[in-house]
VMD Tcl script that draws the C-alpha trace (Angstrom):
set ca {
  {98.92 168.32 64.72}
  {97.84 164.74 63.51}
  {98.61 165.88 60.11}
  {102.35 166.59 61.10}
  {102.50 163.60 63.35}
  {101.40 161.00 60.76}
  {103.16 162.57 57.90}
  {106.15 163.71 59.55}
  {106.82 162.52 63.01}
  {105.69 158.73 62.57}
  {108.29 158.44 59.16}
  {110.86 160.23 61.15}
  {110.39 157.53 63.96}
  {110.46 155.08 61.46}
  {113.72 155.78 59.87}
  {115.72 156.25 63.41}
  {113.45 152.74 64.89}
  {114.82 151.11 61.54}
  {118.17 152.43 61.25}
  {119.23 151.54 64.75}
  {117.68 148.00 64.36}
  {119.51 147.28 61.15}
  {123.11 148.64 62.80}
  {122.64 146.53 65.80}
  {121.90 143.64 63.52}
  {124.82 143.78 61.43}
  {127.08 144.61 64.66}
  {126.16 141.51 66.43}
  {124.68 139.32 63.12}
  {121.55 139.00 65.19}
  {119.14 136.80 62.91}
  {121.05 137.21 59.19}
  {121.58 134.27 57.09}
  {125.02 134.47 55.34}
  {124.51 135.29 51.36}
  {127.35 132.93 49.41}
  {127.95 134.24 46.07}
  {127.57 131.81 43.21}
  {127.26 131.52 39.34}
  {124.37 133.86 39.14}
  {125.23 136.60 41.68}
  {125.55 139.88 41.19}
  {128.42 140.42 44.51}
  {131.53 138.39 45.19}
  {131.90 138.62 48.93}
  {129.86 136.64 51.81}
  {126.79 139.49 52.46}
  {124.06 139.07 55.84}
  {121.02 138.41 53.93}
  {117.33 139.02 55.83}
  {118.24 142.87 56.88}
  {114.82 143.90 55.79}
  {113.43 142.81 59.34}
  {114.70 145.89 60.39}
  {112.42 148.04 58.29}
  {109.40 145.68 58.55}
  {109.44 145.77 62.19}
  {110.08 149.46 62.41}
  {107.26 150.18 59.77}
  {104.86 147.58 61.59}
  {105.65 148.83 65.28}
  {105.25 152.40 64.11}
  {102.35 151.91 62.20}
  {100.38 150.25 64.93}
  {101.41 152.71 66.90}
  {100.47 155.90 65.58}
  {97.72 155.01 63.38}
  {95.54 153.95 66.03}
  {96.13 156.69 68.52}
  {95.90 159.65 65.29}
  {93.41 157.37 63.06}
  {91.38 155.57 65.35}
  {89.16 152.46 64.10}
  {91.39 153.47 60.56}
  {94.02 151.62 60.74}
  {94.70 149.70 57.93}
  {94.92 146.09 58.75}
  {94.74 145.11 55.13}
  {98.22 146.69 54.63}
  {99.90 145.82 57.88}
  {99.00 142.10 57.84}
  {99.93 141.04 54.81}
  {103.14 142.75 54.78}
  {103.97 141.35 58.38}
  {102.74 137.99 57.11}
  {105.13 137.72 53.62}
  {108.02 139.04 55.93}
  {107.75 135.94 58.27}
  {107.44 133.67 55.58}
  {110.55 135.32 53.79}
  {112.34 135.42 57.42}
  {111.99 131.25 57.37}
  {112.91 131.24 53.57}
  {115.85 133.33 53.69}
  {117.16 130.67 56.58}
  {115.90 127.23 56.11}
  {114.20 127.83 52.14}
  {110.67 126.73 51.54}
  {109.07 124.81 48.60}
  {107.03 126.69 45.95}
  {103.87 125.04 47.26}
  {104.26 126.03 51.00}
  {105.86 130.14 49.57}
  {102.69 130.29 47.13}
  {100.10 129.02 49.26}
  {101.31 131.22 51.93}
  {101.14 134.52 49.44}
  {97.51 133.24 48.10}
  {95.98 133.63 52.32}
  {97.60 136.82 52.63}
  {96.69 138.14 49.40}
  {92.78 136.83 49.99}
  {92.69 138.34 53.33}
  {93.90 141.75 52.07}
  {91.16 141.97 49.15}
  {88.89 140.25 51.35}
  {89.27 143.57 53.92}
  {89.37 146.02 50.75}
  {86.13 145.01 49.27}
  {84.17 144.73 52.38}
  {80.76 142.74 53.11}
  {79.06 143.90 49.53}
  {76.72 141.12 48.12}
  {78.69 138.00 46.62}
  {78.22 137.15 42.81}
  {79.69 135.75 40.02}
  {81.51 138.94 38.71}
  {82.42 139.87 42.42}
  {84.23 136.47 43.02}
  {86.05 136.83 39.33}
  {87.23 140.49 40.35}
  {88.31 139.13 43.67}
  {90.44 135.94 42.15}
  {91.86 138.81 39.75}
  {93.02 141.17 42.34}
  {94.20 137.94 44.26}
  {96.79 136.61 41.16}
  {97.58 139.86 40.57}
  {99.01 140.89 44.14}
  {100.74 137.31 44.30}
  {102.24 138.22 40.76}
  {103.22 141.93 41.75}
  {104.57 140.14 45.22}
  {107.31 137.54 43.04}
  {107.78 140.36 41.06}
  {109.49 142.32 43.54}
  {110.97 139.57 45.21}
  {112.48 138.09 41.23}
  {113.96 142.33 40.93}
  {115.61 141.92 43.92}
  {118.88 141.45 42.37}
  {121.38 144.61 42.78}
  {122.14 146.82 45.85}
  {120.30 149.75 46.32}
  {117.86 148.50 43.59}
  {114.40 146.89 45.24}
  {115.05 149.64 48.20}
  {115.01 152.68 46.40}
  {112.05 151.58 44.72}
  {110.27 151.41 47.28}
  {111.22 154.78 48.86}
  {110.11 156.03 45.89}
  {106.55 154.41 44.63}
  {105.51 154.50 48.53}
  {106.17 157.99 49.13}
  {104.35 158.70 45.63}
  {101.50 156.41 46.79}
  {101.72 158.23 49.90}
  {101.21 161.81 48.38}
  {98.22 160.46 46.65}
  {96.28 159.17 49.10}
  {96.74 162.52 51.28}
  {95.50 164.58 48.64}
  {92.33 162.48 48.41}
  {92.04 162.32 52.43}
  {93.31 158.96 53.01}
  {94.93 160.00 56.14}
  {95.99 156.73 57.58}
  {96.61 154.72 54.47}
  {99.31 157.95 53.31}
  {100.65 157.50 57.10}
  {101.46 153.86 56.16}
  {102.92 154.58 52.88}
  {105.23 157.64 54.42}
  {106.12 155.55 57.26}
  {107.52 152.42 55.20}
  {108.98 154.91 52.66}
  {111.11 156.23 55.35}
  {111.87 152.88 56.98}
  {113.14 151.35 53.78}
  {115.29 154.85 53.19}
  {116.89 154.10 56.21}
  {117.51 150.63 55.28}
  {118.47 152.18 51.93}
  {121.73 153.54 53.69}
  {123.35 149.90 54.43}
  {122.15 148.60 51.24}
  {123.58 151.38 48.73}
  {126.43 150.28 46.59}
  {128.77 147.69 48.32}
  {125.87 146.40 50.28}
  {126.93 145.44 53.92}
  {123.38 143.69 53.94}
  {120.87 142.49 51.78}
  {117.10 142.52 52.38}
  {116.50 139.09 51.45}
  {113.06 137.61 50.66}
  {112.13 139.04 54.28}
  {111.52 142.27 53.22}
  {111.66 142.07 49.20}
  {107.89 139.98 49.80}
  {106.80 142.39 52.13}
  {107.37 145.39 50.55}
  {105.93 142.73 47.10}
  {102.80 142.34 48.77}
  {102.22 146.15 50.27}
  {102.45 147.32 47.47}
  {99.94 145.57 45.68}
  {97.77 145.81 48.91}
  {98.17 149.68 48.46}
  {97.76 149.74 44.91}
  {94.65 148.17 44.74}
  {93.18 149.68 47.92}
  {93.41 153.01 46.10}
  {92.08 152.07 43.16}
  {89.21 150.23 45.12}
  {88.36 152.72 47.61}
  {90.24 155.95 46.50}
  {89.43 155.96 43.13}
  {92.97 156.85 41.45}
  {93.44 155.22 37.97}
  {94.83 152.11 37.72}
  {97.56 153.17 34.89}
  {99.05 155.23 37.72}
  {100.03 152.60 39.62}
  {101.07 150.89 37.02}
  {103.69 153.43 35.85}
  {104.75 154.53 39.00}
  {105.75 150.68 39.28}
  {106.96 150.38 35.65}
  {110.58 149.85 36.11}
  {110.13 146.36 37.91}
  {106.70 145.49 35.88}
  {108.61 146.28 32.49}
  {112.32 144.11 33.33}
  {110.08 141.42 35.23}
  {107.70 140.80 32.22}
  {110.21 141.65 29.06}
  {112.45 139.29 30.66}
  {110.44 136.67 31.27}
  {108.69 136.83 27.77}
  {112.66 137.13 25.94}
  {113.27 133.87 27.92}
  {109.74 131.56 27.06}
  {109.81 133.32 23.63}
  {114.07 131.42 23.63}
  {113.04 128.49 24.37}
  {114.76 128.80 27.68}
  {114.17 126.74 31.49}
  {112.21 130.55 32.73}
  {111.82 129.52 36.03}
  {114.90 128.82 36.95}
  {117.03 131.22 38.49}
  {119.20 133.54 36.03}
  {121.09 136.62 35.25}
  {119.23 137.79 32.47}
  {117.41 140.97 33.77}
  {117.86 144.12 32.17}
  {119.69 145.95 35.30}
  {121.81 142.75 35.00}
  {122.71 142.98 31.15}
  {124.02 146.34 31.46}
  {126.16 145.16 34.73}
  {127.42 142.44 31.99}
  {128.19 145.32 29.33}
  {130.71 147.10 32.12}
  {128.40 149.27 33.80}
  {128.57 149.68 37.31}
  {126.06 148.99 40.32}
  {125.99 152.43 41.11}
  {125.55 153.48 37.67}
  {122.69 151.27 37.32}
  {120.90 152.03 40.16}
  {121.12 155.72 39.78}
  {120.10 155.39 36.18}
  {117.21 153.45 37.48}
  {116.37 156.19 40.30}
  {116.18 158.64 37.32}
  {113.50 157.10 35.16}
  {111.54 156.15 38.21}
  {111.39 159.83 39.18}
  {110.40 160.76 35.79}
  {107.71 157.84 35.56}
  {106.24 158.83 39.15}
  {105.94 162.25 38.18}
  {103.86 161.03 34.66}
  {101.86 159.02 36.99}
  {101.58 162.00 39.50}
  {100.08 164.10 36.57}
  {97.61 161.40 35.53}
  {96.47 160.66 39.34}
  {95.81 164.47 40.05}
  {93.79 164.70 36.74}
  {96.73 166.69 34.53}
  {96.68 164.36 31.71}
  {94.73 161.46 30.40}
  {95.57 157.85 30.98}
  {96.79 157.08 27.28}
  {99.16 160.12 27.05}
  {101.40 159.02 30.30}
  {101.12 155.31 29.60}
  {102.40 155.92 25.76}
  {105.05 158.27 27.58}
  {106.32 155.79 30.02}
  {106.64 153.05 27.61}
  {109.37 155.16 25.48}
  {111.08 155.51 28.81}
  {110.68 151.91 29.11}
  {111.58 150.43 25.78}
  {114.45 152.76 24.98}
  {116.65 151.58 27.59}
  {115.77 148.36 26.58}
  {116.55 148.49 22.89}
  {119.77 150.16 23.88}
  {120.73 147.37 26.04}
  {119.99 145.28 23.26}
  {122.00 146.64 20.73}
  {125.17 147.32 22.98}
  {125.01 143.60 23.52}
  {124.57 143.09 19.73}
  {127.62 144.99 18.88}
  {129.87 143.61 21.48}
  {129.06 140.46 20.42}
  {129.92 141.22 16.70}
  {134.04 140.25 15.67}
  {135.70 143.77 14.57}
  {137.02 143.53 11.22}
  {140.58 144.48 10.95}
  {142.30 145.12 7.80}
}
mol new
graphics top color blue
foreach p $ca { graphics top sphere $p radius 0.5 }
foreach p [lrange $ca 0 end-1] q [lrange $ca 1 end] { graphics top cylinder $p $q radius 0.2 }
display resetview
């Protein structure tokens, strides 16, 4: 029974607990910020902005809940604090806005105290503290990421339905009871979130959730890579929809000579909006290659293939889109010759 409780009660609790929270909140605007488009949005009507409380408080109640009463002294706090921690901080962004300095400093504690739970009391050396600054920058990165992909509806949700409930299938087969309950659980919060967010969004996540679900699920990643033992190129291209647009992008911009930290529209997702394709479109294109990609991943985790074979497969999923993209806009961009 605590088999069919964590993995199918607790996500089914946490899809109605997060559903009904996110209706109530857009019936009485309990706690959104109002979303104004400008220059660089991707909508054109006033949208409630910080809806991913709903799912963060349904996934952390839950959680809580059920872990400790079906996994007892299991429950794992290096998940569930950080991602409650990067929701409050996006909760006061998304209303009042925060400087760099207070958002990264902020990310850096929750990030430490997650690794700082995942590698446990082991002896402290010089290689011990490099791997833990790694892990650190790399969950801080992997948390902006998600937050700078947060840019179309439907978009950072369904990825998150989808890489937690792979994540989740993962760590079951290797016995990680309550770290697959968590990943199930948010999975099915989000998916319920996922319903008001689809294609025209009544309400956006804002930073509240797009950091929190950021930060997860890095804390997941590396916890199961740490402790679990599942290959770190798994992970990878489960996530390599978000890592691939986040890091192209950003390396097209520096490479231009362009201002890359300031905000823009130049994201792949939002370069094929700009060619005529629609949100919908997009985001169902998206939902495609990520279900290819977590099945590659999926293969290499459960020991089907080797490491190099899915990773050279995922980046012609990757790239092709990409060099598509590119050429459309090349094209469109070229004068027609008419005689």
């Amino acid at each position: 029974m605590n088999a069919a409780a964590a993995y199918v009660l607790s996500p089914l609790a946490a899809f109605v607990l997060s559903l009904a929270a996110v209706k109530y909140m857009l019936a009485h605007g309990a706690g959104l910020a109002a979303d104004v488009p400008n220059a660089r949005s991707m909508h054109e009507r006033v949208v409630p902005r910080g809806g991913g409380v709903a799912f963060v408080t349904a996934t952390v109640a839950v959680a809580l809940a059920s872990q400790l009463v079906l996994f007892p002294g299991a429950a794992p706090v290096w998940y569930i604090a950080p991602f409650a921690a990067m929701a409050a901080l996006g909760w006061v962004d998304d209303r009042r806005g925060l400087g760099i300095s207070v958002r990264l400093a902020v990310q850096l504690a929750a990030a430490g105290f997650s690794a700082w739970l995942m590698f446990g009391s082991g002896a402290v050396g010089a290689g011990a503290l490099v791997l833990f600054a790694a892990v650190v920058i790399v969950m801080v990165w992997v948390t902006n990421l998600y937050n700078f992909m947060d840019g179309m509806d439907g978009l950072a949700a369904s990825q998150a339905v989808i890489v937690f409930t792979t994540f989740g299938l993962w760590l079951a087969f290797r016995g990680a009871g309550a770290a697959a309950s968590f990943c199930f659980i948010t999975a099915a919060a989000t998916l319920a979130f996922l319903l008001v967010n689809w294609h025209p969004a009544r309400v956006f996540m804002g930073d509240t959730g797009s950091l929190a679900l950021g930060m997860a699920i890095a804390a997941v990643a590396f916890d199961g890579m740490i402790n679990h033992g599942i290959a770190p190129a798994a992970f990878a291209i489960v996530m390599g929809v978000f890592l691939f647009d986040a890091t192209f992008t950003l390396l097209r911009r520096m490479l231009g000579g362009e201002r890359w930290w300031r905000p823009h529209r130049s994201h792949l997702y939002q370069r094929a909006q700009a060619l005529g394709f629609s949100q919908r479109g997009i985001v169902g294109a998206v939902i495609s290659i990520d279900v290819v990609l977590a099945s590659l991943a999926s293969l290499l985790a459960f020991g089907r293939t080797s490491a190099l074979a899915a990773s050279v497969a995922a980046a012609l999923l990757l790239v092709a889109p990409a060099v598509w993209i590119t050429r459309r806009e090349r094209c469109a961009a070229t004068p027609s010759v008419t005689s």
